[in-house]
Structure formats: C-alpha cells, structure tokens
C-alpha positions as CSV (number, residue, x, y, z in Angstrom):
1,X,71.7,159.4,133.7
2,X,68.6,161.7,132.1
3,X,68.5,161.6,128.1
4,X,65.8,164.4,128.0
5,X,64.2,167.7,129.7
6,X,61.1,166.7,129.3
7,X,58.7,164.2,130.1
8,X,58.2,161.6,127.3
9,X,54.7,160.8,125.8
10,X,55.9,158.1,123.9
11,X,53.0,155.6,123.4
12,X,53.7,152.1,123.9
13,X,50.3,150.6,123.4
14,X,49.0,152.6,120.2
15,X,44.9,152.1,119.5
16,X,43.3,152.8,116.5
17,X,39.7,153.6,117.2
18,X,37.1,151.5,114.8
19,X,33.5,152.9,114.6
20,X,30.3,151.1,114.6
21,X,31.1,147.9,116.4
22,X,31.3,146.3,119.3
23,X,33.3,143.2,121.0
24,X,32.2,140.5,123.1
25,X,34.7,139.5,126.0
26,X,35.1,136.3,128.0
27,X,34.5,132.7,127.2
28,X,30.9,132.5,128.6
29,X,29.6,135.5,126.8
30,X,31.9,134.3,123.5
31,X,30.1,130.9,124.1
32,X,26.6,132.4,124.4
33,X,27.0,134.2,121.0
34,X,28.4,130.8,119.0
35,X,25.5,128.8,120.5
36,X,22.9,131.7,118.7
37,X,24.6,130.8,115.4
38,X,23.8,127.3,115.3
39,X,20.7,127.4,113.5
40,X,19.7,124.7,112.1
41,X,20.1,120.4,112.9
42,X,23.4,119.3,111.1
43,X,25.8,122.4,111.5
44,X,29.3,122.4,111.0
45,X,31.5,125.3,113.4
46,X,35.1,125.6,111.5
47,X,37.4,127.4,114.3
48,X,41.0,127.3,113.1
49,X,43.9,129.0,114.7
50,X,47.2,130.5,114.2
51,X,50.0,128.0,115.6
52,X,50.6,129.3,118.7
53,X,47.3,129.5,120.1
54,X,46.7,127.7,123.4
55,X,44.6,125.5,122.4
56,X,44.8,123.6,126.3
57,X,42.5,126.7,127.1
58,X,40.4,127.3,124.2
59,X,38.8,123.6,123.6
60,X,37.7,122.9,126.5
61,X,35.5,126.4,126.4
62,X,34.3,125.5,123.0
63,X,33.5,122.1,124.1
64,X,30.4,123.4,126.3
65,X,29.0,123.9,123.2
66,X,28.2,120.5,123.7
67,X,28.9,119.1,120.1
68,X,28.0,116.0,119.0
69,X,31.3,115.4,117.1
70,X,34.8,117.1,117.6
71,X,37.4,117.0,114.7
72,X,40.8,118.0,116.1
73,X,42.7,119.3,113.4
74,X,45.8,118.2,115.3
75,X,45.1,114.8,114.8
76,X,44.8,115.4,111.1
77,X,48.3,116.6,110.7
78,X,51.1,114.2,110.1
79,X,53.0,113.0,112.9
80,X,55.7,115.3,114.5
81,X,59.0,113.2,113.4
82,X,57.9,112.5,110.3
83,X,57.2,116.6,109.8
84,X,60.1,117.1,111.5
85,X,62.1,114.8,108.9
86,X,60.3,116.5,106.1
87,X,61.2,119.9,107.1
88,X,65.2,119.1,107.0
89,X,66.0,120.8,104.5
90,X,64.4,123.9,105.9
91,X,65.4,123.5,109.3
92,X,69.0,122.9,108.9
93,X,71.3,122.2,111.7
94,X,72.4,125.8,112.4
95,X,70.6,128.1,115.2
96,X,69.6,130.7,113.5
97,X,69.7,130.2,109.6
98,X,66.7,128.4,107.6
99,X,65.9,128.0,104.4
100,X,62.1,129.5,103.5
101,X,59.5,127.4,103.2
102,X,57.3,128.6,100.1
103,X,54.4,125.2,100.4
104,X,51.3,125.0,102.2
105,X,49.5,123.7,104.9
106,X,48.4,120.5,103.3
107,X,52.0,119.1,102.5
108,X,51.7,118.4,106.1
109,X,48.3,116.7,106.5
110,X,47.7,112.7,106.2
111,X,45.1,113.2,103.5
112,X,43.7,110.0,104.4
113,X,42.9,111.1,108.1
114,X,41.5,114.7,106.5
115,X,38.8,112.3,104.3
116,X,37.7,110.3,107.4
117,X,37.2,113.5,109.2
118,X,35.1,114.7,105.9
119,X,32.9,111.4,105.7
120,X,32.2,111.5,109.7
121,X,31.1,115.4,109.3
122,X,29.0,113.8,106.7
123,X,27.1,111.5,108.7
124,X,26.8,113.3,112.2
125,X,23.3,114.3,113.0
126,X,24.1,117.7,115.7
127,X,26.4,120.4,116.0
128,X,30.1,119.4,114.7
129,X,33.0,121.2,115.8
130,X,36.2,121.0,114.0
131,X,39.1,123.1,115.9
132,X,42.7,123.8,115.2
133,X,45.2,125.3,112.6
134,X,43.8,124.2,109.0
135,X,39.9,123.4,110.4
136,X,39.0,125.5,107.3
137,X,40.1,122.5,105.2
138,X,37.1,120.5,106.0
139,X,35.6,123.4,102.8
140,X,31.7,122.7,103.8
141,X,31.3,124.4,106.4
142,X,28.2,127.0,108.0
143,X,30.7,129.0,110.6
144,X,34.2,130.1,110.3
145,X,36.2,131.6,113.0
146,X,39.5,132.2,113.8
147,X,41.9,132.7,116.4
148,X,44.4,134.6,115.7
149,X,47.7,135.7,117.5
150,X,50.4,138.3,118.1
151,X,53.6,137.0,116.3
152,X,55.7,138.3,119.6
153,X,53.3,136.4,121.9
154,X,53.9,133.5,120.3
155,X,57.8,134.1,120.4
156,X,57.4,135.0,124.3
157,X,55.0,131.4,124.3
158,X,58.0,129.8,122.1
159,X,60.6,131.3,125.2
160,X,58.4,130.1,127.5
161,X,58.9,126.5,127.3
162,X,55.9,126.1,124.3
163,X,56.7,123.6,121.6
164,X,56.4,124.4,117.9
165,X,53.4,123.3,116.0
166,X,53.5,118.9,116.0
167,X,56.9,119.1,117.3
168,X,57.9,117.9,120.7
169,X,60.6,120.5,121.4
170,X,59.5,122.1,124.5
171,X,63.4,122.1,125.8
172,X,64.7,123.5,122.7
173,X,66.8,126.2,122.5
174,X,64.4,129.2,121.9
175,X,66.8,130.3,118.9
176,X,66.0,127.0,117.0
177,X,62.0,127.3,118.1
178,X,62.1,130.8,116.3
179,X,63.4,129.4,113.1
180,X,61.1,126.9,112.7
181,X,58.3,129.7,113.5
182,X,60.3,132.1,111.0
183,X,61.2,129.8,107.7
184,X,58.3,127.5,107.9
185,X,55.1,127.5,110.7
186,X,54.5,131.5,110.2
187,X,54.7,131.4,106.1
188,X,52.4,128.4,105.9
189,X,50.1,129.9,108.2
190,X,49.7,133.3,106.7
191,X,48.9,131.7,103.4
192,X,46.1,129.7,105.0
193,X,45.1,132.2,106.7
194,X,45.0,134.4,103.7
195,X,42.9,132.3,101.6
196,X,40.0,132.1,104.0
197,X,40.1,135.7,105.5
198,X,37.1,137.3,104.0
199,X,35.0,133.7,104.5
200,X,35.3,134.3,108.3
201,X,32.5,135.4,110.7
202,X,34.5,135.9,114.2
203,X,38.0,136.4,115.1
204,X,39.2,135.8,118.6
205,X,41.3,137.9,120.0
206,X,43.4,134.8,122.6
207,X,46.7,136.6,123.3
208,X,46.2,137.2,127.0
209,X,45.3,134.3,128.4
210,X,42.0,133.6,129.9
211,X,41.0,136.8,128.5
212,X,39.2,136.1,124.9
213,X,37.9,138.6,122.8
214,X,35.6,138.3,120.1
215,X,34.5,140.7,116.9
216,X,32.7,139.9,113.7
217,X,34.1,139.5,110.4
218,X,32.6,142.5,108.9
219,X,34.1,144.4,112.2
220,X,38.0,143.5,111.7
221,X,37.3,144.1,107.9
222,X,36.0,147.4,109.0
223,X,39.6,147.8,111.4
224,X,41.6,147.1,108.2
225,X,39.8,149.3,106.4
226,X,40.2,152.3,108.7
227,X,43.9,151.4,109.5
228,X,44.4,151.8,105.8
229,X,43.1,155.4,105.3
230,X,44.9,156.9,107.9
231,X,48.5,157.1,109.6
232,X,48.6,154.6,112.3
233,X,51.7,153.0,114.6
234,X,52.3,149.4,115.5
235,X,52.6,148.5,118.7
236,X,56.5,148.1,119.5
237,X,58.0,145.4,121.9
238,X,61.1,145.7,123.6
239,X,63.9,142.9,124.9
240,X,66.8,142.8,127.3
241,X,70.3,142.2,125.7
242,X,74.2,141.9,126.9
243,X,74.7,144.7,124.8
244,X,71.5,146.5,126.4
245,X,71.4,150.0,127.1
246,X,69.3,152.6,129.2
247,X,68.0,155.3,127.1
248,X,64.8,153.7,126.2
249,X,63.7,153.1,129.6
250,X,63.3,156.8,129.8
251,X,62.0,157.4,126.3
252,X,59.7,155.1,125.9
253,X,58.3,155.0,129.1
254,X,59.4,150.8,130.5
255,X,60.2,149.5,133.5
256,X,62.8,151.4,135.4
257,X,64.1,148.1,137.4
258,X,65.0,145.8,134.4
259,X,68.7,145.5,133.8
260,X,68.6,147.0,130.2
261,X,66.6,147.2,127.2
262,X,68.6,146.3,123.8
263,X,66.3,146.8,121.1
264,X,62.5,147.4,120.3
265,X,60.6,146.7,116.6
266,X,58.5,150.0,116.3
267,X,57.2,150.0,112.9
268,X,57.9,146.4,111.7
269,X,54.2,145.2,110.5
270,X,55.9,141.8,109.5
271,X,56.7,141.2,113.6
272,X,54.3,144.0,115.2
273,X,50.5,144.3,116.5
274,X,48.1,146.6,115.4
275,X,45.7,147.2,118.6
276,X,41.9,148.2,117.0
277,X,39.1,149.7,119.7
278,X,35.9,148.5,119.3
279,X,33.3,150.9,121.8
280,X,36.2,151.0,124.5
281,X,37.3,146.8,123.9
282,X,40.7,147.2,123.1
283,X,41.8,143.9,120.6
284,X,45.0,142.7,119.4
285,X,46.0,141.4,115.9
286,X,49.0,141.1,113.7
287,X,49.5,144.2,111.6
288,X,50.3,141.1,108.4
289,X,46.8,141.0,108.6
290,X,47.1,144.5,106.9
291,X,49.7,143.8,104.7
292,X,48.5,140.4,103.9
293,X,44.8,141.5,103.0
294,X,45.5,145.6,102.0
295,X,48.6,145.5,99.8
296,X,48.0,147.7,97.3
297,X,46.2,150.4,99.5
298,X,48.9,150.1,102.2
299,X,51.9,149.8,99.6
300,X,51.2,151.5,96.4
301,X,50.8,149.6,93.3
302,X,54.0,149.9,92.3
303,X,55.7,148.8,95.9
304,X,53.5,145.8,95.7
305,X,53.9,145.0,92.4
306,X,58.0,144.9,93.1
307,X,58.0,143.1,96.8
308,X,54.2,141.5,96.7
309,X,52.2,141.3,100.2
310,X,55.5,142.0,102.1
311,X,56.4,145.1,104.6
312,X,60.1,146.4,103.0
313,X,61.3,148.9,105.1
314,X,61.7,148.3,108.8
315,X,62.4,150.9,111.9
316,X,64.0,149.4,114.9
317,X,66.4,150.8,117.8
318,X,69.5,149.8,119.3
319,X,70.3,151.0,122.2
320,X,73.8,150.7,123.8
321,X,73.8,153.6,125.6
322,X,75.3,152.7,128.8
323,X,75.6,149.6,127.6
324,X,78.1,147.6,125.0
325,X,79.4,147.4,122.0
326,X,76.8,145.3,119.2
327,X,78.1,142.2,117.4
328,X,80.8,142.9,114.9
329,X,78.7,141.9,111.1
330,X,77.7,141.8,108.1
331,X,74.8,141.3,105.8
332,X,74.5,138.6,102.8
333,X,74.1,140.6,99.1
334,X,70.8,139.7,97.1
335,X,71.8,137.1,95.3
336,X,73.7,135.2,98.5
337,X,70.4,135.3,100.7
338,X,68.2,134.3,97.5
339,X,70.7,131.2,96.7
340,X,71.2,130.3,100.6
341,X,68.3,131.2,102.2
342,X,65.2,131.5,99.3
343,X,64.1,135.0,100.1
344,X,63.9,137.6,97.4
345,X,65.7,140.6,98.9
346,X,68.5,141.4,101.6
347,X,68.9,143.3,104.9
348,X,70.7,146.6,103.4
349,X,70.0,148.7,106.7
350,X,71.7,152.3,107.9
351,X,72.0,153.8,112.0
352,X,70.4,156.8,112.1
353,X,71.7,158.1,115.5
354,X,68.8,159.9,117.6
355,X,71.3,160.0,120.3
356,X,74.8,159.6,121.6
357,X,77.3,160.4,124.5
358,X,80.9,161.8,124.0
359,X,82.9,159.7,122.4
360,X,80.5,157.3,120.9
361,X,81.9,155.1,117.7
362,X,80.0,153.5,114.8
363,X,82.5,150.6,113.5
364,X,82.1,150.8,109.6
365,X,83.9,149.6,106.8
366,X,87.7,147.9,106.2
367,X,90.7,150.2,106.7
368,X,93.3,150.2,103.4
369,X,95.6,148.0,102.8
370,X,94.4,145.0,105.3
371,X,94.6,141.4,104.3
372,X,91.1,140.0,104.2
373,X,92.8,136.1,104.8
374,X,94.6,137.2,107.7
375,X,91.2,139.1,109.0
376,X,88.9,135.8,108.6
377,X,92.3,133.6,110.2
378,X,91.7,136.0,112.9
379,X,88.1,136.0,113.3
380,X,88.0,132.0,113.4
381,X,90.9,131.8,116.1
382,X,88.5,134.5,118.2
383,X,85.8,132.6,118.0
384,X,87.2,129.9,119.0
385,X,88.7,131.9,122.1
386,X,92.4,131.1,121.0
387,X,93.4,134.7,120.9
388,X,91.0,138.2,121.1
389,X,90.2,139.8,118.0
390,X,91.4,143.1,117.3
391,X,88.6,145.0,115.1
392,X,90.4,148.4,115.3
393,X,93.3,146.7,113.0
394,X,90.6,146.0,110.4
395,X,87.8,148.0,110.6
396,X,87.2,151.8,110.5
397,X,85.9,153.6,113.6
398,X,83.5,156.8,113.5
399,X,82.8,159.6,115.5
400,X,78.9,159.2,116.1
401,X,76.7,162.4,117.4
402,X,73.3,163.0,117.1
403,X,71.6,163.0,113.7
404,X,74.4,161.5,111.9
405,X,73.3,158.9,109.6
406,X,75.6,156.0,108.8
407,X,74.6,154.0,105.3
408,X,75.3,150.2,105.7
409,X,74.5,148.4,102.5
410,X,74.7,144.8,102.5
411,X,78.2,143.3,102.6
412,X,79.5,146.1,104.5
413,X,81.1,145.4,107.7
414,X,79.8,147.5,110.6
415,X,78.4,147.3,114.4
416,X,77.1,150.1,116.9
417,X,79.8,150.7,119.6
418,X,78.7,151.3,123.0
419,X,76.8,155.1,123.8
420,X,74.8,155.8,120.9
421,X,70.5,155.2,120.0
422,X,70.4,153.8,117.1
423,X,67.3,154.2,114.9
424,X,68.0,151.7,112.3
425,X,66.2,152.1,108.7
426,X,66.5,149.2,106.9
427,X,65.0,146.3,104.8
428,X,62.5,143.9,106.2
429,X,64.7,140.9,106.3
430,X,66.3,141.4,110.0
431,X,66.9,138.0,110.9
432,X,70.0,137.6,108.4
433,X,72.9,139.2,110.3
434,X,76.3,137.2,110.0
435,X,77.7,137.8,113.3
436,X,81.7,137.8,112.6
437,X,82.9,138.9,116.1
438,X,80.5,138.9,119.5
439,X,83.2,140.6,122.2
440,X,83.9,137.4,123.3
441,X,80.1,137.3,125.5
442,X,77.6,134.9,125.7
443,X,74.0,135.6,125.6
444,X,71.2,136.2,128.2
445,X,70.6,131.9,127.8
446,X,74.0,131.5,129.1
447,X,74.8,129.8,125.5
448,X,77.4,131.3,123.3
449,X,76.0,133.9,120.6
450,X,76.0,132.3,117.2
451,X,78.8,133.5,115.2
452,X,79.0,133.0,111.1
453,X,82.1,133.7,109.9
454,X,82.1,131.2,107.0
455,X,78.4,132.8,105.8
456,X,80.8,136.3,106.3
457,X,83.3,136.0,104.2
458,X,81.6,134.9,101.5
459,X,79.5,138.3,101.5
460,X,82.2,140.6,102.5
461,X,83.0,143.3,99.9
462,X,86.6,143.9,100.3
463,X,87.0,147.2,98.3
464,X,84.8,149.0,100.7
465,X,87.6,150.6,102.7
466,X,88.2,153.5,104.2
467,X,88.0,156.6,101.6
468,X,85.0,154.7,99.8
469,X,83.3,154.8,103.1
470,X,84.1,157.9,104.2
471,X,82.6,159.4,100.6
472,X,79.7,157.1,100.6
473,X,78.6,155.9,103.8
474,X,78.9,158.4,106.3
475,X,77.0,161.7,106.3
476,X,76.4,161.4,102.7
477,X,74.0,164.3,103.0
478,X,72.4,167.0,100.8
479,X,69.7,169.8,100.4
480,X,66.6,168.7,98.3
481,X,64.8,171.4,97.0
482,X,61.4,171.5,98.6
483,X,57.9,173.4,98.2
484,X,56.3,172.1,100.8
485,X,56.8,174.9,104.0
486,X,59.6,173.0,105.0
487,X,62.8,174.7,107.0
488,X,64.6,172.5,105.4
489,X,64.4,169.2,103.4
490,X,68.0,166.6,103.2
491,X,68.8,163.8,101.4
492,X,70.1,161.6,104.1
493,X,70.2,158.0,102.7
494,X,70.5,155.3,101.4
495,X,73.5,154.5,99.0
496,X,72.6,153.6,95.5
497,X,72.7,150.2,96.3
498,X,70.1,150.2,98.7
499,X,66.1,150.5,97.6
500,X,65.2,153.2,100.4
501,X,65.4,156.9,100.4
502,X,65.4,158.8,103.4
503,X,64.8,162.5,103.8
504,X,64.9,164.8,107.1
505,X,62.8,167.7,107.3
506,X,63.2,170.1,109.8
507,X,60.2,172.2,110.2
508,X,59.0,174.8,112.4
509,X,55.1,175.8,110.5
510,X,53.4,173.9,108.5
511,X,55.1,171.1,106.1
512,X,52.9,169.8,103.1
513,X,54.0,166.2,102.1
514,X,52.7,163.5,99.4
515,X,52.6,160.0,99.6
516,X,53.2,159.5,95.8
517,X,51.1,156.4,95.8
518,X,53.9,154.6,98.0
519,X,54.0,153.9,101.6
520,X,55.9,156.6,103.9
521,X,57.4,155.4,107.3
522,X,58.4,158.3,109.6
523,X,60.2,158.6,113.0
524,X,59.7,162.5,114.8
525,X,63.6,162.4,115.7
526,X,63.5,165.9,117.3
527,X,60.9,167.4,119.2
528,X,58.1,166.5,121.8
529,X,55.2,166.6,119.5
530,X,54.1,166.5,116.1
531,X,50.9,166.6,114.0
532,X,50.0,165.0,111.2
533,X,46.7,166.0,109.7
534,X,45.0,165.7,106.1
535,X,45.1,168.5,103.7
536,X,40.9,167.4,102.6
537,X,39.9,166.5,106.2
538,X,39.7,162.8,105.1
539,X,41.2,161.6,108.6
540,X,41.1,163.0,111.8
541,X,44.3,164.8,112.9
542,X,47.5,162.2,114.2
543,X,49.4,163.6,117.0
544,X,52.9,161.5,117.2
545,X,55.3,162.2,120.0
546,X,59.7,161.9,120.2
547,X,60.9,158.9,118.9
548,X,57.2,157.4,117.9
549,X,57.3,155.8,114.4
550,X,54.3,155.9,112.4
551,X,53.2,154.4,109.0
552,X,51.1,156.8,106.1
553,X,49.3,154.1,104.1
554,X,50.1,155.3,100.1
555,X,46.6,155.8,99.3
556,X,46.7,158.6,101.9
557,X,47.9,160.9,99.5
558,X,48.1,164.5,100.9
559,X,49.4,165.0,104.7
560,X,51.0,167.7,106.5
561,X,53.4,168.0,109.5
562,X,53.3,170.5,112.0
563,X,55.1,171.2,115.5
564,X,52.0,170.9,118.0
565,X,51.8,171.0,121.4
566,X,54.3,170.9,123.7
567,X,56.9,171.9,120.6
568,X,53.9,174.7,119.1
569,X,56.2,177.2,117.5
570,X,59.3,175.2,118.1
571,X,61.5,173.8,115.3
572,X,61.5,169.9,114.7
573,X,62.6,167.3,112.9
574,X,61.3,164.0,110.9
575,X,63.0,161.0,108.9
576,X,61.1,159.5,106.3
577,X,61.5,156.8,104.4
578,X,60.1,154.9,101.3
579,X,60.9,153.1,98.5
580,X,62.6,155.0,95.5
C-alpha cells in the first residue's frame, strides 16, 4: 500500500553544522593527541564515561598510553549485590515500574577504596590514568575527558545481552535492564556528568564501535551553543512491535524488508541524539546534554523555572497502519505517579492523526452507565486468559480521519485501534502507561506484555464517559485569531487539564510566529516542505520536510514559516506545541 504521491525527504539522521572546529577520529590518532597533553612528570588523565560505554574496547587503547598507574573506577564502586540490595527499593519486583532515584554517584562508591586510589595518585611518579564512570571523583586532576553515549545505544547495548552498570544481569529480561537504566543508572549519571561538564577538555564520541571520535571541550560547548540559537531536530529511532504498522517505512525512509515499524521518538531530547558536524566529522551525543547544560536558553525562564533541566513536551508516532490495535490504557494523575513513582508530573498525552484508512477507531473514554467493578472483574479474568475482554462494552469507539486530534489527559482510558498514524503530543514521562488490556498477545521477546490493572483502577476517572468525551476530548477545536500571515490559526489541544497547548496553522505565504520566551516543538503535518527562517537573519534558513519534528529553542524569538520547495505556492499545515 502507498501513503503518499510523492517521494519523502524525511531526514533520519539530522546534522547540525558547528563552525570553527575540527574532530580527531580513530583510537591511534585519539591516542596521539592525549599523549601531547601530558606535559609535565606526575600527570593525572581523568577519563570518565557514561554507563554504557564499552569499556572492553576503550582501556585497552588508552592503556598504550603506557601509564605508570591505572585506577579503574569500576573497582572503586561497591560490589554489584550489595548495589543491587541497596537499590530495592527502586528497583522493585515489577518489569516495568521503578521508583526514581534522586541520590548521586557516591552513595554507591566504597569510600574507603576511592581514598586508597587518592593516596596512590599521590605517590606515583608518571602518567596516571584513572578510567570509568565517576573518574572525576579523584577532584585533582590535569585532564578531563569523557565518553559519552547515545541513551538508545545503550538501550540497543542493554537488548543486546550488556549487563547494567556493577550488575551481573546479562540474561535479564531487557524490560528490567531498562528500568534500572531509567529510575536509577541514567539520573545518577546525568548529575555527575552535569557537575563536571564545563571542567572537561575532550569528549569521545564511542557509540559505534571501534569507531571513536574525539572534539575539544570548547568545541561541544561551541555545538551547544549553536544548537541553542537555532531550530534544530533530534535524531529519531524507530522499533518493531506486534502492533507495528507500515506507514513509516515509506515516510520516513527505513528498511522496506523488516516486518513492521511500531513507533519512533522524533523530538524526545530526554531519549534522542543530537548529531553536531565538525569540518565534515559527523559526532553523536545526547540532546540532555542540551537540556542539562542550556535550560534556560532552550526552555524559557519561566518553563525552567516550573519543570527545571527537564524536556516536557514529547512528539512520538504510532503507527498501526496495517498493523493492530495498541494496548488498551491509562495514565496515573499527578499526584498518583508523584506518591508511587517520585516524579513530579504525569504522562497527559493526545493522538494527533497525520493519517488513517477507512474505518480507522481511536478507543477513548467509558460509555454511560457501565459498572467500573464489573469492568476491572473483567479485565483481571482477561488477563488471566479465563475469558476475552470485551472493550466495546466499556469503552467508546471513534471515527479517526486525518487531522483529527484526540485529547487524552491522564486517567482517561484510550488506545489507537489498528489503521491510523498517530502523532502523539504529550508530556515527557512516556514510560508510565498502565496497560489494562494487551489483545490477548505477547510481545516480540515471546514473554507476555506487562499488564497493570491494579496501578489502573486506581487512576481511572470514572465520570469521563461518553458525552464528557465527546464535548471535551474529541475535536475540541477552535479559530484563534491570528496576525501573523496565517490562512488559518486553530486551537487544537490540550484539555484544561493538561499543561500543553497546541495550535495548527495552515499556511500558504509567509507565517510570522514568536517564541514568547518558551520553547516551540512543531511537526509539518501537511505538505512536502517547509521553511523556517529568522525574521533578523540571526540563523540561516531551516528547511523541514512531511512529518519532520523540529525544536525552536525560546531564546529564538522571531521565526517565520513558509511553503518552500516542492509545496512553493502550495497550502500547508504545522502543529505546534508549548507550554501555556
């Protein structure tokens, strides 16, 4: 089946060009440029690493540095069982759910061990190397760098038989590995990582193996700082599913012969890459590192001052089309995920459809008069494959066509039925989905799906039924007056309850826009090509293509939108998104 009459330019690998720099590639050449920095008898190289990193390949390239004395940091850290046994609270014994970790890397370090290390640095005459996650906590030091890695790679590393950080869990289910990466490893990291950021010289570049890449300090600063004054993409990722569909394989440009593509993160900075070009050297880092050190420029003050260093709003797609029905669910309210799970806001999310067959159904809401006891009796009897549940008795089915938008605030039961694209706008917090009812399937592992009906019914608002819905959840659209050029500006989204609004514009000339001091996240939902371009000249023109999500930083400011290209004098249309 074709989805389009034309040929997509959708870009999978997205590069923001940095000036003035170069990269150095290769462990010899990377090895060449460490030694020139040792400049003096007794010097102390700090090279600490994101958990993930293969550290089986990097030491031994370091190594023919030839120090007189290696600290691994791995032999620093507390044993793995007695982590592990610390950690239970966080780690829990379900699949999926955690509770966050909010301490830091050194409630995991013998502090004993870290003080030997100290007093042998102390009296070694020669070059000292101390490598692994949390070298920088050695503090004297003449040479920091750090390695730093893709949070997907890690999760393909994780999938790929890789243990977590000090635990021996190679044969884990990858579900649990995840967790441990989400709630805990990845936190902790980030907030070491953080504290030393503008202390280090190098960064490595290690997510493709055997194929380092190295850039100064003052170079990735440099990335940041260009990422940050101009609209730029994340580089998405895309996975397989049993509820996978087809229509991204044409779209966005991915290998014909796979079974299916599910989903894809395009525009999630918390989970994507940015990719930064340093005189042709394409490198690869997490785009937290923008959030993390950029908050305020990226955000808007008053963004970060209500969510901190975090991402809030998150563009992903669904894709069923040719494909199955999603997991019946429904997300945890505020104060549920705060109390259960220690994070500060919820998963309120809406579908957006970019595209849908005849006869394609959004499941949304309770229908009158049900009984929520014999619902749940029903969902637990399911689940345990005693009987099949019936959704249609409880839960209201939608028409879904193209540019519909369906508003899903948390607590709302809801799930994309099979033939539809879903663009989903939504809160950060993606991992909390209380699956109620999986179709009776078991995932790509062969394991059944995890199913949390008890974690449902305690969020489940009851009284959204079927009018409510209908008034407030589905369509609830409305002309915005506008004095911008645009065609035609709509309200679109969210409900009250939710912290995003989301506007369409449909434009066919030029469309002025403001940032408002707050970050925008866009998606061109009709159209082959659009271009974004500053109304002062203070960034070179963006061109973004059908279904490409793209990020304008809040101190931006002034932009406009334009049809370009392939859709010159053609009408199309954008979503954007931001925090009211």
């Amino acid at each position: 089946m074709t989805y389009l009459d034309f040929k997509s330019k959708y870009d999978k690998y997205p590069t923001t060009k940095v000036d003035s720099f170069g990269a150095i590639c290769g462990y010899e050449k990377i090895i060449e440029e460490l030694r020139k920095t040792v400049t003096k008898e007794n010097f102390v190289m700090a090279v600490d690493t994101y958990p993930g990193v293969n550290d089986e390949e990097v030491l031994p390239q370091l190594e023919k540095l030839e120090p007189a004395l290696v600290i691994s940091m791995y032999d620093i850290f507390k044993d793995g069982a007695t982590i592990t046994e610390q950690l239970k609270y966080q780690l829990t014994d379900d699949r999926v759910f955690g509770n966050m970790y909010y301490g830091k890397i050194t409630d995991f370090i013998d502090m004993d061990k870290l003080e030997d290390a100290k007093k042998k640095i102390a009296e070694t005459n020669g070059l000292v190397l101390v490598y692994g996650f949390g070298a920088y906590l050695v503090e004297t030091f003449d040479l920091a760098v750090y390695l730093d890695m893709a949070r997907w790679e890690i999760q393909m590393r994780l999938r790929g038989g890789k243990s977590n950080y000090k635990a021996d869990n190679e044969d884990e289910d990858a579900l649990r590995k995840f967790k441990r990466g989400y709630f805990i490893e990845w936190r902790v990291a980030d907030k070491h990582k953080l504290k030393y950021f503008n202390r280090v010289d190098y960064f490595i570049d290690t997510n493709k193996a055997g194929e380092p890449k190295m850039i100064t300090g003052a170079a990735l600063q440099k990335g940041l700082d260009t990422i940050i004054s101009k609209p730029f993409r994340t580089v998405p990722y895309f996975d397989p599913g049993v509820w996978g569909g087809q229509w991204m394989k044409e779209v966005c440009n991915l290998d014909p012969s796979k079974d299916n593509y599910a989903w894809s993160f395009d525009g999630v900075p918390e989970e994507n890459s940015i990719l930064l070009e340093y005189n042709g050297i394409v490198l690869e880092f997490p785009a937290m590192d923008v959030v993390l050190n950029r908050p305020k420029e990226l955000l808007g003050p008053q963004v970060y001052a209500r969510f901190g260093a975090e991402f809030p709003i998150r563009f992903d797609f669904l894709d069923t089309m040719e494909g199955g029905n999603l997991s019946l669910q429904v997300h945890p309210l505020t104060e549920y995920a705060k109390r259960q799970f220690g994070i500060s806001y919820t998963q309120d999310e809406s579908y957006y459809i970019l595209d849908a067959v005849e006869g394609a159904k959004v499941y949304l809401g309770l229908k009158e008069g049900i009984n929520s006891e014999e619902m749940i009796s029903d969902l637990r009897s399911a689940n345990k494959g005693e009987i099949t549940f019936d959704a249609e008795k409880y839960i209201n089915v939608f028409d879904a066509k193209k540019h519909d938008h369906f508003l899903i605030p948390a607590g709302t039961c809801h799930c994309s039925g099979s033939g539809a694209m879903v663009l989903e706008i939504s809160a950060t917090p993606y991992i909390f989905t209380f699956k109620l009812w999986d179709w009776g399937r078991v995932g790509l592992d062969g394991l059944p799906r995890p199913v949390h009906v008890e974690h449902g019914k305690e969020v489940i608002q009851w009284n959204r039924t079927t009018k409510w819905v209908e008034e407030n959840l589905v369509n609830a659209t409305y002309d915005v007056e506008d004095k911008g050029g645009s065609k035609r500006v709509e309200h679109t989204g969210l409900h009250e309850l939710e912290f995003i609004e989301t506007r369409r514009y449909t434009i066919d000339e030029v469309s002025y826009h403001s940032t408002n001091n707050t970050v925008n996240m866009l998606n061109l939902v009709q159209g082959k090509e659009a271009i974004v371009e500053s109304t002062d000249g203070k960034f070179e023109p963006f061109v973004v293509h059908y279904a490409e999500t793209f990020i304008i930083p809040a101190n931006v400011g002034e932009y406009t939108i334009r049809p370009y290209g392939l859709s010159e004098h053609e009408e199309i249309k954008v979503i954007k998104a931001y925090v009211r």
